[in-house]
KEFI-183780 format. One record per residue (C-alpha): x, y, z. Coordinates in nm, 2 decimals, padded with zeros to 4 digits. Layout:
<rs>
<r c1="X" c2="Y" c3="Z"/>
...
</rs>
This chain:
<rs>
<r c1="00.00" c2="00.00" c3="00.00"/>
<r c1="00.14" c2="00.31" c3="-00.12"/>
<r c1="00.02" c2="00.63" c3="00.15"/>
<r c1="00.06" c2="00.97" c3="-00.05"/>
<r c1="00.06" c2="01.23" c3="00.25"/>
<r c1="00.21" c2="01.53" c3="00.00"/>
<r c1="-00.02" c2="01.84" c3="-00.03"/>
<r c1="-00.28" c2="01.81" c3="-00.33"/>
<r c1="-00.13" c2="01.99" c3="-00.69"/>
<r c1="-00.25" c2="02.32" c3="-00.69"/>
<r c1="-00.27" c2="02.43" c3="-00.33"/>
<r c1="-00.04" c2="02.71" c3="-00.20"/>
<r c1="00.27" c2="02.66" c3="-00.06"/>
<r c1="00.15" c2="02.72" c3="00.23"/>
<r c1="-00.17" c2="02.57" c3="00.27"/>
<r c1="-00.19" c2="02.24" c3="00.51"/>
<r c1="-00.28" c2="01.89" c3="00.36"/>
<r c1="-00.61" c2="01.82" c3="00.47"/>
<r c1="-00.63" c2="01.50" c3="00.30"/>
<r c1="-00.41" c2="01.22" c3="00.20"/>
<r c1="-00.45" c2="00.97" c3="-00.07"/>
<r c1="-00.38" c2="00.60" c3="-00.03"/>
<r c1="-00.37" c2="00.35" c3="-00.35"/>
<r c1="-00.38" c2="-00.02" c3="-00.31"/>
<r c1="-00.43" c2="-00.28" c3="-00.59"/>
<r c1="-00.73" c2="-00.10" c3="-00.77"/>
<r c1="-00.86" c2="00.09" c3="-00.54"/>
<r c1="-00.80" c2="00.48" c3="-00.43"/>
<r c1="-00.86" c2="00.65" c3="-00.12"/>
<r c1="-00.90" c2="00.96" c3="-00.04"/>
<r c1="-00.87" c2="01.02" c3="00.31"/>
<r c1="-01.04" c2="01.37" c3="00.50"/>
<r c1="-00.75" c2="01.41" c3="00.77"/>
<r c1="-00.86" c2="01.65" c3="00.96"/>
<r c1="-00.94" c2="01.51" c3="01.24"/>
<r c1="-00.88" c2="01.77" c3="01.54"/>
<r c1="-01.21" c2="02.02" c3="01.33"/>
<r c1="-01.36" c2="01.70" c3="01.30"/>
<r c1="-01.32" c2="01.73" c3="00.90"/>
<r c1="-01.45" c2="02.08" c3="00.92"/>
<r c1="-01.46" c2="02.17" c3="00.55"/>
<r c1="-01.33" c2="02.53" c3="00.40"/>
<r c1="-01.24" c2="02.60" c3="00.00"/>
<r c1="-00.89" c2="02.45" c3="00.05"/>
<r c1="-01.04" c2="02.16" c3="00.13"/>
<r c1="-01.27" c2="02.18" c3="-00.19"/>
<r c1="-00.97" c2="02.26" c3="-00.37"/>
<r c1="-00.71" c2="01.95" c3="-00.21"/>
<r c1="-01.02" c2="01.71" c3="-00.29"/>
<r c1="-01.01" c2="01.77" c3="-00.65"/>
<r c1="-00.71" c2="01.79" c3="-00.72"/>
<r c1="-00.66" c2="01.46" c3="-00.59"/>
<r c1="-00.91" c2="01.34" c3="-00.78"/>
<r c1="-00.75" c2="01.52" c3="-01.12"/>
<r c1="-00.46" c2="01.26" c3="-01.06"/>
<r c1="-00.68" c2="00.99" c3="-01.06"/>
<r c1="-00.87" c2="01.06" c3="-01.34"/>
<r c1="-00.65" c2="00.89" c3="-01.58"/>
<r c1="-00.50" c2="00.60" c3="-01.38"/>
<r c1="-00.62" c2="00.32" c3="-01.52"/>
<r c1="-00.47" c2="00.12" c3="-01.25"/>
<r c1="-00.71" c2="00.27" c3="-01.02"/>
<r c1="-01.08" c2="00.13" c3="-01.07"/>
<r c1="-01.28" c2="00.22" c3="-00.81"/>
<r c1="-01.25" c2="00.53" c3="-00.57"/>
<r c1="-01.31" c2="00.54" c3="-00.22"/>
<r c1="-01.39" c2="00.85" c3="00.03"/>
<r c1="-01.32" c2="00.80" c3="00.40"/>
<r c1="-01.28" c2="01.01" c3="00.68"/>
<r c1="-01.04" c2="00.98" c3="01.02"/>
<r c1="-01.12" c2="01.07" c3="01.37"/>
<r c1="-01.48" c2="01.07" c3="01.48"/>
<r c1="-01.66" c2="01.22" c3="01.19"/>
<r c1="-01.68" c2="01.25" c3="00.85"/>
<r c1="-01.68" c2="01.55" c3="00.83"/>
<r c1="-01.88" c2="01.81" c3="01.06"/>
<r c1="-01.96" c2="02.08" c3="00.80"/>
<r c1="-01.84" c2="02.42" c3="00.69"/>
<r c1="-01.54" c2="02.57" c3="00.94"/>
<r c1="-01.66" c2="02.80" c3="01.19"/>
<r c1="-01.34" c2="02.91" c3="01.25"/>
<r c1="-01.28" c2="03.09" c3="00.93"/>
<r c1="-01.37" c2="03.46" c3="00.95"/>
<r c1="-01.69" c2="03.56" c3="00.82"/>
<r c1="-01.57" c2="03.80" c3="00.52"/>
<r c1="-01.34" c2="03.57" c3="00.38"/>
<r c1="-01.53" c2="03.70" c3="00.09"/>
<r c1="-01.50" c2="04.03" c3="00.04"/>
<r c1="-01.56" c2="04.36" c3="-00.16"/>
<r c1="-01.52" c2="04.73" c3="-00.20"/>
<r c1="-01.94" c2="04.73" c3="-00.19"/>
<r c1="-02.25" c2="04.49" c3="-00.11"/>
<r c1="-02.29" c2="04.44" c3="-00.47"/>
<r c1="-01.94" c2="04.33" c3="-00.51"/>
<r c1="-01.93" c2="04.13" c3="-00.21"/>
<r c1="-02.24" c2="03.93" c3="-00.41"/>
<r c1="-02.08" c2="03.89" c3="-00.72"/>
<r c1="-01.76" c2="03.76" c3="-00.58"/>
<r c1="-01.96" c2="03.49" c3="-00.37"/>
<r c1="-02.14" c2="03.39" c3="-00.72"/>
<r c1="-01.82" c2="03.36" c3="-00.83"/>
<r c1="-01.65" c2="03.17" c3="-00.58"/>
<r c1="-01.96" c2="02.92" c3="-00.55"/>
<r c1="-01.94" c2="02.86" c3="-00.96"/>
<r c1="-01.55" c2="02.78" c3="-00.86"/>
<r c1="-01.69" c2="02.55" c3="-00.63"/>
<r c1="-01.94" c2="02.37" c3="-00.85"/>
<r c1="-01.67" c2="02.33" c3="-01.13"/>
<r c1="-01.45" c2="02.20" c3="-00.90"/>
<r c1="-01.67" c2="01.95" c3="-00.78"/>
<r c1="-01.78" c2="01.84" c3="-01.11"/>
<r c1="-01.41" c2="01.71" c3="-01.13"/>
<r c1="-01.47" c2="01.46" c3="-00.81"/>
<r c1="-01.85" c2="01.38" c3="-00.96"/>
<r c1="-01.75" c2="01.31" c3="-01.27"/>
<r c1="-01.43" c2="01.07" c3="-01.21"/>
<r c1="-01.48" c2="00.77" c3="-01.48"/>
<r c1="-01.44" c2="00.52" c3="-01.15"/>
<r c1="-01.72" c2="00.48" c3="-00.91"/>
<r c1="-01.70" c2="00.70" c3="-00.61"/>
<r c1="-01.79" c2="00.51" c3="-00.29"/>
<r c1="-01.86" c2="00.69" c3="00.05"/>
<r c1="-01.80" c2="00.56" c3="00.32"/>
<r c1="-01.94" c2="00.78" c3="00.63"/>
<r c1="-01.94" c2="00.78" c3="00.96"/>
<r c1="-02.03" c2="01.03" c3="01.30"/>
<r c1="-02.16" c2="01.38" c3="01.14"/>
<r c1="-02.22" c2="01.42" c3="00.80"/>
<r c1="-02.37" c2="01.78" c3="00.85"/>
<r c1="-02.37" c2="02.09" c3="00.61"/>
<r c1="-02.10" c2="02.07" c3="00.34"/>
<r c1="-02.01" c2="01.72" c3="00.42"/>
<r c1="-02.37" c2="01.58" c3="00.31"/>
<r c1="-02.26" c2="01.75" c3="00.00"/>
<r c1="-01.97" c2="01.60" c3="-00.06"/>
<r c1="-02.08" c2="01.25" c3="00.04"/>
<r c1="-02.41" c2="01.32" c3="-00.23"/>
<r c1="-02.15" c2="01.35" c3="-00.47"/>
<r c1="-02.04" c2="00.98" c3="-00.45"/>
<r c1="-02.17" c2="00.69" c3="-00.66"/>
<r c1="-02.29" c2="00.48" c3="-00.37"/>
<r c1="-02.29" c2="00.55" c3="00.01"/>
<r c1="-02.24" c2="00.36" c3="00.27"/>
<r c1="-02.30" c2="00.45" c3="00.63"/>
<r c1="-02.19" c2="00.31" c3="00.99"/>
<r c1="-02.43" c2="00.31" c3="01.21"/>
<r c1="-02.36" c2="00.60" c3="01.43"/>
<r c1="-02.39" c2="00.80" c3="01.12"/>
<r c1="-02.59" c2="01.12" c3="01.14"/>
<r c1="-02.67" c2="01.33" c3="00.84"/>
<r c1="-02.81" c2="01.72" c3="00.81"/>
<r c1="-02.84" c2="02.03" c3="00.62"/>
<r c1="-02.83" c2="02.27" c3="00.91"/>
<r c1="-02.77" c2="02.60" c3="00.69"/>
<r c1="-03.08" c2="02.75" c3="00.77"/>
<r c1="-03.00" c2="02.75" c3="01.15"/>
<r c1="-02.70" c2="02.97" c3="01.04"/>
<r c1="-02.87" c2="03.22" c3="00.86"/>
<r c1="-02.73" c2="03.10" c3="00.48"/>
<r c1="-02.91" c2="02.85" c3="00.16"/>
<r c1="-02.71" c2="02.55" c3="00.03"/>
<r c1="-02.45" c2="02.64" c3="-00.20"/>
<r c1="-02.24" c2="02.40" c3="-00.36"/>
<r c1="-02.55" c2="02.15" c3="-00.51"/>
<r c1="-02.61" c2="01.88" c3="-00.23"/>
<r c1="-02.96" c2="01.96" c3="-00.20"/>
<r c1="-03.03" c2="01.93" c3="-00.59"/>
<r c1="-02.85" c2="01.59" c3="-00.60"/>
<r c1="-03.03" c2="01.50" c3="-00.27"/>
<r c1="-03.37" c2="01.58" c3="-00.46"/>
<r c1="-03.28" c2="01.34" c3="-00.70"/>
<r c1="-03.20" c2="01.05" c3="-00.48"/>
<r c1="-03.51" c2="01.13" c3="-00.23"/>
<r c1="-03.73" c2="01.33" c3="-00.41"/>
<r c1="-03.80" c2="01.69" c3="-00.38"/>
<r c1="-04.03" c2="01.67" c3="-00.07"/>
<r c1="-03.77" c2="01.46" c3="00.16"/>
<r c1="-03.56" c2="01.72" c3="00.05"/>
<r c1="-03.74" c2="02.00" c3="00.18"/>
<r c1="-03.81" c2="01.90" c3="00.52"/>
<r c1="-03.42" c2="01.84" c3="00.55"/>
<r c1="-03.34" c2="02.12" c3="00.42"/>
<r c1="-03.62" c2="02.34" c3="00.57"/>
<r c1="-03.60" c2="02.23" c3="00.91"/>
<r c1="-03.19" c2="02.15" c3="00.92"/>
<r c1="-03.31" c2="01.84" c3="01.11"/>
<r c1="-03.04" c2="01.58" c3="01.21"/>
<r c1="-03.13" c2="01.19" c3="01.08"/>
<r c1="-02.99" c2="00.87" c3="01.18"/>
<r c1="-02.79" c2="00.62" c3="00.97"/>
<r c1="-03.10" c2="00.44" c3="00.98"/>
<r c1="-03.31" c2="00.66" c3="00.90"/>
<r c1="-03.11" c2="00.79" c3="00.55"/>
<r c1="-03.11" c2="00.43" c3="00.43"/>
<r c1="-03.51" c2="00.43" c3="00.47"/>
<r c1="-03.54" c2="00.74" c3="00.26"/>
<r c1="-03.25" c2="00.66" c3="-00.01"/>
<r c1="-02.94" c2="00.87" c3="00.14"/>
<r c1="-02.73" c2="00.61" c3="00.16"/>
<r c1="-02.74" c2="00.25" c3="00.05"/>
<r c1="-02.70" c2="00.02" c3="00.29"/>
<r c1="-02.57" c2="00.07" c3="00.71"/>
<r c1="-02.29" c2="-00.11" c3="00.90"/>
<r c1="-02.19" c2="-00.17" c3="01.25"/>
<r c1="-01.88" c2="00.12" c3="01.29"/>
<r c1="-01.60" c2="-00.19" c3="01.33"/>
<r c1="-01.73" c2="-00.29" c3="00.98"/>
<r c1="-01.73" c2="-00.01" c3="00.80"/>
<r c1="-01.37" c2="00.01" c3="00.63"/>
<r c1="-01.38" c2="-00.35" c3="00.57"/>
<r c1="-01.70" c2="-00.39" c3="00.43"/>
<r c1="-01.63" c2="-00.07" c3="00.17"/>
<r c1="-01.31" c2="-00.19" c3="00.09"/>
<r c1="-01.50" c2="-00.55" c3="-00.03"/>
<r c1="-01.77" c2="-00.38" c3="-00.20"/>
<r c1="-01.48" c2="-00.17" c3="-00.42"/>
<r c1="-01.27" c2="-00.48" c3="-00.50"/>
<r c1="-01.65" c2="-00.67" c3="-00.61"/>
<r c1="-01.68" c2="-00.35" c3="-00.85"/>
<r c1="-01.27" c2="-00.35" c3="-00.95"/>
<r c1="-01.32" c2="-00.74" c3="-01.08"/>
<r c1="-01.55" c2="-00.64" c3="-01.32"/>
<r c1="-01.48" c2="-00.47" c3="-01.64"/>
<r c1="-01.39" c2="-00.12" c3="-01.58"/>
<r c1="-01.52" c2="00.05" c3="-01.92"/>
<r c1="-01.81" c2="-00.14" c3="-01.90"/>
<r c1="-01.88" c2="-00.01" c3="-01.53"/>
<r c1="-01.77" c2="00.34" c3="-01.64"/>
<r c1="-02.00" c2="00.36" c3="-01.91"/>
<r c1="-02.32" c2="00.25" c3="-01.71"/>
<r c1="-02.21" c2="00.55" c3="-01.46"/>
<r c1="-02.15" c2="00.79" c3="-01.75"/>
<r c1="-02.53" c2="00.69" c3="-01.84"/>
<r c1="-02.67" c2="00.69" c3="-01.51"/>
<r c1="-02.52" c2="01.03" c3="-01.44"/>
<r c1="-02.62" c2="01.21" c3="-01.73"/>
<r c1="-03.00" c2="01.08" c3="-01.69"/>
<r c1="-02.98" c2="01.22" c3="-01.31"/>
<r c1="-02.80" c2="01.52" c3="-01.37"/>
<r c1="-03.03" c2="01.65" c3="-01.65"/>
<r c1="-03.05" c2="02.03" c3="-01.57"/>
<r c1="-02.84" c2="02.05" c3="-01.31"/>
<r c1="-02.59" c2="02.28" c3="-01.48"/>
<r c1="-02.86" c2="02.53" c3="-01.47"/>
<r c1="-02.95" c2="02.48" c3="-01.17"/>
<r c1="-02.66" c2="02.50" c3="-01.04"/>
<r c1="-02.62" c2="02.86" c3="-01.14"/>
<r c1="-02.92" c2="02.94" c3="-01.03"/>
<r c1="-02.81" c2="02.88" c3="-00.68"/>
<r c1="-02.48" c2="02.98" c3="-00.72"/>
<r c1="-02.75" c2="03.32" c3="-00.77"/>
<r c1="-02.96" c2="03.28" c3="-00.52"/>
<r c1="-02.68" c2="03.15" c3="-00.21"/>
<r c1="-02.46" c2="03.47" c3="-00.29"/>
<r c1="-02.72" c2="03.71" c3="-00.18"/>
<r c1="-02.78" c2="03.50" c3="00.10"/>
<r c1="-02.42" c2="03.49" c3="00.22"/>
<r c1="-02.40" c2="03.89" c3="00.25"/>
<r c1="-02.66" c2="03.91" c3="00.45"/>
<r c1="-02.72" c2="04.02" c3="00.85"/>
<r c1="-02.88" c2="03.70" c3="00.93"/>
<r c1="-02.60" c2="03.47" c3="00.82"/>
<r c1="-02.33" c2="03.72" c3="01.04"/>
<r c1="-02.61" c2="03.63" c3="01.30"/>
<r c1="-02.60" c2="03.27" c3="01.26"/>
<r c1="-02.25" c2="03.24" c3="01.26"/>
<r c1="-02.17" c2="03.42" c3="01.60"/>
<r c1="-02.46" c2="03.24" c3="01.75"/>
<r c1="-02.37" c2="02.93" c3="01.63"/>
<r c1="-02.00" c2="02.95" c3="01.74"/>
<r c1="-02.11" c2="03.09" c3="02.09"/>
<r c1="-02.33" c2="02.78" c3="02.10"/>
<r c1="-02.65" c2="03.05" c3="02.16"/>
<r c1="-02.95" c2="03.06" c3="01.97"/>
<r c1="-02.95" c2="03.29" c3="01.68"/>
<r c1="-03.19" c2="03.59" c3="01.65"/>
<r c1="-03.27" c2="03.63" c3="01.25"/>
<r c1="-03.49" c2="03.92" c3="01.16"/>
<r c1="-03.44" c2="03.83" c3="00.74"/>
<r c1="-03.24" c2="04.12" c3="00.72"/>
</rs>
């Protein structure tokens, strides 16, 4: 087993790894290794991810693609700890743009990991909240332990979804499963996102590298352009419309992201208080 701990092409020289990637027989990982923000997520880490997955893309030694997570989550969502204006501008109407722009950065990025040639599996465990639902929606199959819990808790923050995860969820549950999720920013259990389609099938925590490492080597036995092209197929039927969409609320979530609520939701939710909106 080869472990490939260097920083991902494309990241400063400064910037930490936040992620590893490990390669054995046919299979890649891609490890989230941040353990100490519990996988917290931030644009580096949108940026590491895909450029780990730009290596992959033509390594034909590597059939199937795996996404795991160490410490005790998967990865909790967006990091707090990053200062609100990371975005800014010399107005409000430039500050909007350059979120539009920064969330098209994002989409096109992710398009990279969605759109490898080899199955993506997920593999998921502890929280799964925010922008790590969206990044495990962008996996080919998912497979939870069972302490998994999943959410989309944006509106308890005063922001929308920005980077697609509720449009791919919408597919996968349907648009009213979505909603309450996404609505409410309810937590689920691992049992309850296999009921409604999340993920595809829950394991005891012990089980859960193993068992995702045996489901990739079943998929890496059988003929890899044959697999390929039955997700290229599948993918382009799901994904009808979604590049629209995806500008649409790369539209709509920049607006949102300049607002009073979201500087709100942010100090309440890092003082652990609850947040006063007022829609302004």
């Amino acid at each position: 087993m080869s472990d490939d701990s260097q920083q991902a092409p494309g990241s400063s020289p400064d910037a930490p790894a936040y992620m590893r990637l490990e390669v054995d027989e046919a299979v890649a990982t891609i490890v989230l290794d941040r353990p100490e923000k519990l996988n917290a997520w931030s644009w580096e880490s949108a940026r590491q991810i895909t450029a780990l997955a730009d290596r992959l893309r033509f390594d034909d030694a590597v059939r199937v693609v795996v996404v795991r997570a160490e410490g005790r989550s998967f990865c909790a969502g967006v990091d707090l700890g990053m200062p609100e204006d990371r975005i800014t501008g010399r107005s409000p109407a430039e500050k909007v743009r350059n979120y539009y722009e920064r969330f098209r950065w994002v989409h096109e990025r992710f398009q990279v990991l969605s759109q490898l040639p080899q199955p993506i599996l997920m593999a998921i465990h502890g929280h799964c909240l925010g922008a790590g639902l969206e990044v495990a929606m962008m996996g080919d199959i998912r497979i939870a332990a069972d302490d998994a819990q999943f959410a989309l808790p944006e509106p308890r923050v005063g922001v929308s979804i920005d980077a697609g995860g509720d449009m791919r969820l919408a597919t996968e549950i349907g648009a009213g499963w979505t909603r309450l999720l996404a609505f409410t920013g309810r937590r689920i259990d691992a049992e309850t996102a296999l009921r409604i389609g999340i993920v595809q099938e829950v394991v005891p925590r012990n089980d859960l590298r193993s068992h995702v490492r045996e489901l990739a080597l079943e998929i890496a036995a059988n003929a890899p352009l044959a697999v390929q092209g039955i997700k290229r197929t599948i993918n382009h039927w799901c994904e009808r419309g979604l590049s629209e969409a995806l500008r649409f609320e790369a539209a709509s979530a920049s607006v949102l992201f300049s607002s009073e609520d979201m500087a709100e939701g942010y100090r309440a939710m890092a003082a652990k208080e609850k947040a006063d909106f007022r829609g302004k």
